[in-house]
Each structure stands twice: as C-alpha cells, then as structure tokens.
C-alpha positions in Angstrom: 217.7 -129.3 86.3 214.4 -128.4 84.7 212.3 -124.7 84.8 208.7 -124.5 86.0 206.4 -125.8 83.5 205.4 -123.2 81.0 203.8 -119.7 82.6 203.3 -118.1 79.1 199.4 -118.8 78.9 197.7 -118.4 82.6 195.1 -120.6 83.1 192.3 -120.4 85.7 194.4 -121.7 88.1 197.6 -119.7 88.1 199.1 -118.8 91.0 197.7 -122.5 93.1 200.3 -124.6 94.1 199.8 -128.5 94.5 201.7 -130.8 96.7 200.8 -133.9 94.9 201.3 -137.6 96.8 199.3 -139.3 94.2 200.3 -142.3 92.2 198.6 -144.4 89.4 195.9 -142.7 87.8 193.1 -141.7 90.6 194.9 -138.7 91.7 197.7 -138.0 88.7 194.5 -137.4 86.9 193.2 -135.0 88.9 195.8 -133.6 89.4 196.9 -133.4 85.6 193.7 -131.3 85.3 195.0 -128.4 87.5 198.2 -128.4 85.8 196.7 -127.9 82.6 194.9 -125.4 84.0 198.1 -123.4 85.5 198.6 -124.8 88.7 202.0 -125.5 89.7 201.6 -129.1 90.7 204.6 -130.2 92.4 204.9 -134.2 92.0 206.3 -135.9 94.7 207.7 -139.7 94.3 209.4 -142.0 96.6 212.8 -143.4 95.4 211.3 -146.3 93.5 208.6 -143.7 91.6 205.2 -144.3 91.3 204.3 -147.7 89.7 203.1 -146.3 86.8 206.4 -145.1 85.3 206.7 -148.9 84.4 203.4 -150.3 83.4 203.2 -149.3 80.4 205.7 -148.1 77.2 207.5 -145.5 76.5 210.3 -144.5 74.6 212.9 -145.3 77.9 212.3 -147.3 80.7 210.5 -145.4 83.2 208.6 -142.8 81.4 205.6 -145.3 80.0 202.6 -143.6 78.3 200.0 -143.7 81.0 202.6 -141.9 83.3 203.7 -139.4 80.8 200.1 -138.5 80.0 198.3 -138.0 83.6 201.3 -136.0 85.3 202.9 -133.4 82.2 203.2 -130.2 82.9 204.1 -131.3 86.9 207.2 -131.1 88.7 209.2 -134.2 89.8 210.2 -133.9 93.3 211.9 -137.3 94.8 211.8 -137.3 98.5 212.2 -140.2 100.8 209.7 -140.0 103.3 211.2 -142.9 105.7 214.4 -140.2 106.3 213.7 -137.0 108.9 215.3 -134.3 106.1 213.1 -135.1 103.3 210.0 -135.5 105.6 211.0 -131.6 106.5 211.3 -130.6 103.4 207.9 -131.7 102.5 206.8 -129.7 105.9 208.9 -126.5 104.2 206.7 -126.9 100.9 203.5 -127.4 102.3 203.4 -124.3 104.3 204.1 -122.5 101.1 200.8 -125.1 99.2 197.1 -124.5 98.4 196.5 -127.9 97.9 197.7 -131.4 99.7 196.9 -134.3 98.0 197.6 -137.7 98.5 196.6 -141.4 97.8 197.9 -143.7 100.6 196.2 -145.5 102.8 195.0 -143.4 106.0 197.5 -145.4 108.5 200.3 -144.9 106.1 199.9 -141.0 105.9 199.2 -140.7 109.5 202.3 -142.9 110.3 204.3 -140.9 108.0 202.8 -137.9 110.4 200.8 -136.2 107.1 197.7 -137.0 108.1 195.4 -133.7 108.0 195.5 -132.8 111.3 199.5 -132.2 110.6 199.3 -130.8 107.5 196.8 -128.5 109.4 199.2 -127.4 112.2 201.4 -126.5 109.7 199.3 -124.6 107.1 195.5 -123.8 108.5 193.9 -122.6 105.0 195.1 -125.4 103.0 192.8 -127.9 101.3 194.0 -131.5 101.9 192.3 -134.1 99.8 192.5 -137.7 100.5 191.9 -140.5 97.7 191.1 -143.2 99.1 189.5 -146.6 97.9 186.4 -146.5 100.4 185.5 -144.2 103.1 186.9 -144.2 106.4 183.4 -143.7 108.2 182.8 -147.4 106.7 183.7 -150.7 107.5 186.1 -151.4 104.3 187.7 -148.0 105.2 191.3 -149.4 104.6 190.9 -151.9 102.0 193.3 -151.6 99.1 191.3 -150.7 95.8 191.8 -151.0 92.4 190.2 -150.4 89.0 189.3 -153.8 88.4 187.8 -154.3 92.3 185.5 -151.2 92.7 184.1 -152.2 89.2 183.1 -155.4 90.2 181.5 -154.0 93.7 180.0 -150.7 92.0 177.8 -153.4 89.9 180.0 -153.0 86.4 180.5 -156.8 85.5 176.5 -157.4 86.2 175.3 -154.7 83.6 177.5 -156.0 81.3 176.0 -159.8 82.4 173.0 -158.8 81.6 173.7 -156.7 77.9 176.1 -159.8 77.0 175.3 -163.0 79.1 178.5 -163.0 80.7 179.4 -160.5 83.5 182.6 -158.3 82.4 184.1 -155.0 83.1 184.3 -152.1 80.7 187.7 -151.4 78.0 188.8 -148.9 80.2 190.1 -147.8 83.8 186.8 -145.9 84.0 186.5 -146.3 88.2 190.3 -144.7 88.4 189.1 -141.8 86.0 185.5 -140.8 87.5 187.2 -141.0 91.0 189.5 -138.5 89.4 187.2 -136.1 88.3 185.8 -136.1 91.5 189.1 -135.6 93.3 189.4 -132.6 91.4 185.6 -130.9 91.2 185.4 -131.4 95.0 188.9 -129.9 95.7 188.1 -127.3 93.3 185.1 -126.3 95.6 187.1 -126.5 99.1 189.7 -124.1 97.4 186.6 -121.8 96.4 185.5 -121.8 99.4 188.6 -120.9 100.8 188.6 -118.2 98.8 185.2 -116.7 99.4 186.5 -117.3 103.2 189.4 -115.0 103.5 191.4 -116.6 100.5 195.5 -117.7 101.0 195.8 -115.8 104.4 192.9 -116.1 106.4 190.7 -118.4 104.5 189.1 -122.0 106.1 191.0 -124.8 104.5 189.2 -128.2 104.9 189.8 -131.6 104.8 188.4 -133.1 101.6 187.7 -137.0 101.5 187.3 -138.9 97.7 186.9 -142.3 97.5 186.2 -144.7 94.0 183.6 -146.7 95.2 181.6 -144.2 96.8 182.2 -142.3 93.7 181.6 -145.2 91.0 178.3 -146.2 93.0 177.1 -142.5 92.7 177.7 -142.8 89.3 176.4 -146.4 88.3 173.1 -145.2 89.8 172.5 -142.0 88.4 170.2 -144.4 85.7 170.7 -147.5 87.2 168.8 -146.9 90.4 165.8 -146.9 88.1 162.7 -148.4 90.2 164.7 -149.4 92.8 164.9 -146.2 94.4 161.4 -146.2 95.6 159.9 -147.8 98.3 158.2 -150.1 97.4 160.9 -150.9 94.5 159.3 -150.5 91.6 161.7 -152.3 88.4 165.4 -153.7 89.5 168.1 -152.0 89.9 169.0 -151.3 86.4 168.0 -149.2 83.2 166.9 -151.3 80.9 167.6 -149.8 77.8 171.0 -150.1 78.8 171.7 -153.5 79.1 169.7 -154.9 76.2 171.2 -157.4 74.7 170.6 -155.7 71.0 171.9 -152.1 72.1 174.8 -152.4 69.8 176.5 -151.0 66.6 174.5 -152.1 63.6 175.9 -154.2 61.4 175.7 -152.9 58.4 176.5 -154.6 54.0 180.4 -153.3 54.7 181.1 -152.5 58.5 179.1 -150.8 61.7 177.2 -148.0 62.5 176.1 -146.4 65.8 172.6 -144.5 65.5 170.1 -144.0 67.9 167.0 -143.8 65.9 165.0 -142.8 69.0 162.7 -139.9 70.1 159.6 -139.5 68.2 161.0 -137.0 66.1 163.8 -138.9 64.8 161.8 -142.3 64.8 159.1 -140.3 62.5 161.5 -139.2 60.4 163.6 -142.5 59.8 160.4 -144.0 59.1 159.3 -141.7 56.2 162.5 -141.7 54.9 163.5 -145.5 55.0 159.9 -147.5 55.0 161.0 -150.7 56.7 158.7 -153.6 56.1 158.2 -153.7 59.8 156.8 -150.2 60.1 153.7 -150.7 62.4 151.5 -147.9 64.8 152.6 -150.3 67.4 156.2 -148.6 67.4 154.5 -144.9 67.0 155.4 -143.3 70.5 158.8 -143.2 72.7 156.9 -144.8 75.3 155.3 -147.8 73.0 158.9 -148.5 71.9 160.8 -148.3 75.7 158.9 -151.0 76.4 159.9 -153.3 73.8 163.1 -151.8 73.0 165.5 -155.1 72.8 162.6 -156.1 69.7 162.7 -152.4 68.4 166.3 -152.9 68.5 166.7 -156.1 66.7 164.1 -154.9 63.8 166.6 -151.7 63.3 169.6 -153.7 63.1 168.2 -156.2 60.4 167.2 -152.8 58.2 170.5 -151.9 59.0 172.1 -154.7 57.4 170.7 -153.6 53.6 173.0 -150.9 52.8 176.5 -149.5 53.1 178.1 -147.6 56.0 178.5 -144.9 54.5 175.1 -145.2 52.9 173.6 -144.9 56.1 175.7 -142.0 57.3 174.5 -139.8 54.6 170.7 -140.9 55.2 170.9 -140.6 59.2 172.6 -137.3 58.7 170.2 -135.3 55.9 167.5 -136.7 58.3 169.8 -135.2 61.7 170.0 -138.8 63.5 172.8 -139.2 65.6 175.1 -141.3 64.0 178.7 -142.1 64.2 181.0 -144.6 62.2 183.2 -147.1 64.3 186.5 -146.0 65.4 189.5 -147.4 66.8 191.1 -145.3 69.3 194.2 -145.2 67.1 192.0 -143.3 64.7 191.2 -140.7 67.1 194.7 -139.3 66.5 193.3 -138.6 62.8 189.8 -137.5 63.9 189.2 -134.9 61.5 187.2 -132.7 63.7 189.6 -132.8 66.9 192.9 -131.9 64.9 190.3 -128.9 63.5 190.3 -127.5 66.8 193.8 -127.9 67.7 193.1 -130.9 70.2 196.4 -132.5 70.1 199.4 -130.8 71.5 202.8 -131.7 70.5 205.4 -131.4 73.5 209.3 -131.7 73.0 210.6 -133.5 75.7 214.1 -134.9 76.6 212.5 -138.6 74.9 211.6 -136.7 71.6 208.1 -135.4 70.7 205.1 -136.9 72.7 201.5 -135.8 71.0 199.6 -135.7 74.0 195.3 -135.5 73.8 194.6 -131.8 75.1 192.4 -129.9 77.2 188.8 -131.2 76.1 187.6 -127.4 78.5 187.5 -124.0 76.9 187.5 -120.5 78.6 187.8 -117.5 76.9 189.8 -116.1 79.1 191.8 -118.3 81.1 192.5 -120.7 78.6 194.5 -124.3 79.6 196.9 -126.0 77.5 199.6 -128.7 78.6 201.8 -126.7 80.7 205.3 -129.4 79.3 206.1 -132.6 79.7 206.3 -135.0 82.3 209.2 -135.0 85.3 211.5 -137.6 85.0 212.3 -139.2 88.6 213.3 -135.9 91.1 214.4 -134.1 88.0 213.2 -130.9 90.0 214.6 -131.8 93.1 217.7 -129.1 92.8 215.4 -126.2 91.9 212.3 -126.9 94.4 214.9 -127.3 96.7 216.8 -124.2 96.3 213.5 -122.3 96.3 212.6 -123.2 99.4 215.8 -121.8 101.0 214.5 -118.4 100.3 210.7 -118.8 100.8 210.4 -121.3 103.3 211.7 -121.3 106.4 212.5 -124.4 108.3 209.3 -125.9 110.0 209.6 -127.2 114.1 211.2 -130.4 113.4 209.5 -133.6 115.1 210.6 -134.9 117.9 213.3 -137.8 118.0 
C-alpha cells in the first residue's frame, strides 16, 4: 500500500482531485501536468492496465518509460468496470472529484453508464472532459485515432513531402501531446469557471469535449493557413518558409549548425561580419529574401560549410544570432543549462531511481515539482478504498 503522492510543496492545484480514465499518452499527459501541479490525480486502470505499461522499457515488465513518465505522481486505482462493485465505487469517488476524465470511445463510456449526463447526476459542479479522436458533432465522431492517423489527416506527412520530396510524419507523438495540452488548458478553464461560479459547492460544472484532430488542424494552420484563408485564396495552404527544401541544419567543416540568420538586423550583421562572396543588395530586406528564401538558404549553407562548428558558434553568438549545436536527445540529460536550473528530478521508486524531465513552468508561489513516481497496477487500491468508507457514502446503485 502506497501514501498520497508527496503534499510537502503545494502547487497551484492543491486541494483538486482527478478521476482519471485516460490511457496512452493524450490524456496521461494532461493529466501528468495537474499532478505536477498538486492535484491528486487518481489513476484508474482496468485489470489488464493501460497499454502503455508494455510498449516500451523499463526496468520490470509493466512499468515502461513512456508510462512511468506521463502518469508519476498519480495514484493507481484498478477497478473493473464490467463488475457492479467496482463501477460503484468509481460512483463513491466521483462524487468526492473536481475533475472526470476519460479517453474511451463515447458508446463505451455511455455503455459503461459514465457518460456526462451520469457523472452529472451524481456530482453537478464537476468538470468532465472527454478525449476523443474527432468530435462527436461530426461524421468521423467514433472513429478510433491514433498518433500516426490524425497526422496524416491534419496535413503532417504533406509538409514534410514538400520540405523532403517524400511525404512523412514527424520523430515524435506530437498529435498525442498537443491534444494533451489542450485537454488540460481547456479543463483548466471549465474548473476556473467553476470557481468564479460558486466554486466546489455551488459552482457550474461543464462538460468539456478535446479531440486530436480538431486540435492538430488548429494547430497545423496557425501558419499553414497562409493565403488560403482568404477568399479568394491567395498562396496554398502552406508557409513556405517552412517547407523549403534547404531549411535545414548547416553542414558545417566538422558537424551541423542551426542558425537562423534572418531579420534585417541579424542579416546586416552576419553580413558585415562574415562577407560572403555572394553578398548582393538583392538580399538587403526581410521581404527581398522571403521571396527567395530556399536560394537564400542554399547560399548560407554553402558559407556555412568553410569553418568549424564551433567556429561558427562563437561568430553567430558575439554577433547575437540564434544558433544552436546539434543534439541528440540523450544529450539533453547533460544539457548544461537545464541541470543549471534543476530540470531533472530524481525519484526513488520501488524499480530504483528514475530521473524524470521536470516541470518546464515556474510560479513563484505555487511552485510544481513531480509529486513521486508512478502507480504500479491498483497499488492504491487498499488506501482509496478505505478512504472512501469514511468520505463517501454509497451512491443509488443502478438498477439490475
């Protein structure tokens, strides 16, 4: 039997408790966030746990990286929610919840009899988030989603066709991860308003609706729309900047460098400094160079070639040029300036130590910090359990 996750440091969100039904990333993510940030997030996991526990490794089976990561600092509650006891105990612990989140389908949760307007009957000022793959108002409304799916439909693979010649999607689960943010800015606002409302007690809860592709297509298009969002369309539907071919690291005598040598002040001042043959008054202005960036870009990475890495990292930097040297993301764990600012936090858990990547916020008051480790399967189930005998009473129990 484990204790709550660590209490000593409050964080903005003390004091909110999460029922969270969330599996994979989408929603452990979010939620993740809030228990970092001092909710008590109360994982809940059907008898076979969520899928992630086994996708990737860890020291034993079932605790894999991606798992441990996206739900520490949660409690680990396994309930069956095919059998009538464990479907009342989830009743019991929602009406003591702020938050209801889940991640099934909307016929499974309904079926399951957790859609909202249950959830509702039982607790009216909670906020009950749904994280779906598509919006229910739509035709795909139940349509299973994945990372690799909404990237190809929120136009991913086609940017990348066009920067590389072959369509592709991006190194990372980056559909599962915006979703998440979403799931939790937009359940952060229902629970403000709930508060500004009449707060735990006589607040209005809502019902909160996130879905990845609506999400990913918001945020493809934020440049993406370009000319396309006027009528008549004025360019394609991309940024082109973006998706030029020569918008890469430089090559340079030893390795690669990313620079953007690109306002007029910086441009000015590589110019002076570095005198390429090519310097011309045809390249003076931001807007001369947007419109023949790819040829601007292939020009920079052929001066680029004549010196050193670290050459050019002392140049770009006297001269204030954003510039960055390669890194693997194993090298991040070494990144000078993030172990500086205490970004890693070391956790012993029951597996041995885990250095997990911290809280990339900061609040001067209300600090977050990874609340403890991740739940093994229903390692919480005695304590939530026993809890609930003194703060919950038993809810009307469906009928047989």
């Amino acid at each position: 039997m484990s204790e709550k996750p660590d209490k000593a440091a409050q964080g903005p969100l003390a004091g909110v408790r999460v029922i969270d039904l969330t599996s994979v990333v989408f929603g452990p993510y979010a939620t993740q966030i809030m228990a970092d940030m001092g909710a008590e997030v109360i994982k809940v996991e059907p008898p076979a746990g969520d899928n992630t526990r086994w996708i990737t490794t860890g020291p034993v089976p079932g605790m894999g990286g991606i798992y441990v990561n996206v739900n520490r600092g949660k409690r680990g509650l396994m309930l069956d929610l095919r059998q009538a006891d464990d479907r009342e105990t989830l009743r019991r612990l929602i009406a003591t919840a702020d938050v209801f989140i889940h991640s099934m389908r909307g016929r499974a949760i309904a079926k399951l009899g957790f859609d909202y307007a249950a959830v509702k009957a039982i607790n009216p000022q909670i906020v009950y988030t749904n994280c779906y793959g598509y919006s229910r108002r739509g035709p795909d409304g139940d349509k299973p989603a994945y990372d690799d799916t909404i990237q190809a439909e929120c136009g991913i693979p086609h940017v990348q066709g066009l920067m590389n010649g072959e369509p592709g999607y991006v190194a990372t689960i980056m559909a599962d991860k915006v979703a998440g943010l979403h799931a939790l800015y937009a359940t952060m606002m229902a629970l403000f308003h709930r508060e500004r409302t009449g707060g735990r007690d006589r607040g209005e809860g809502q019902e909160v609706e996130v879905t990845m592709f609506e999400a990913m297509s918001s945020f493809m298009l934020v440049e993406h729309a370009n000319g396309a969002m006027f009528s008549p369309p004025t360019t394609p539907a991309h940024y082109h900047r973006a998706v030029e071919p020569n918008r890469r690291p430089y090559k340079t005598q030893d390795g690669y460098v990313a620079a953007l040598v690109y306002n007029d002040k910086h441009w000015d001042a590589f110019m002076a400094a570095v005198n390429p043959p090519w310097a011309s008054p045809e390249f003076a202005t931001l807007a001369q160079r947007a419109k023949q960036i790819g040829r601007v870009y292939a020009l920079l990475g052929e001066t680029f070639l004549t010196r050193t890495t670290q050459d050019w990292l002392d140049t770009l930097r006297a001269l204030h040029i954003p510039c960055a040297r390669l890194q693997t993301t194993d090298e991040l764990f070494d990144n000078e300036h993030l172990n500086a600012i205490g970004f890693f936090e070391e956790i012993e858990t029951a597996q041995g130590p885990v250095r997990f990547p911290g809280v990339p916020t900061w609040f001067s008051a209300t600090p977050g910090r990874v609340r403890g480790p991740a739940p093994t399967l229903g390692q919480d189930n005695e304590a939530v359990l026993s809890e609930l005998e003194s703060v919950a009473p038993a809810i009307v129990s469906e009928s047989k």
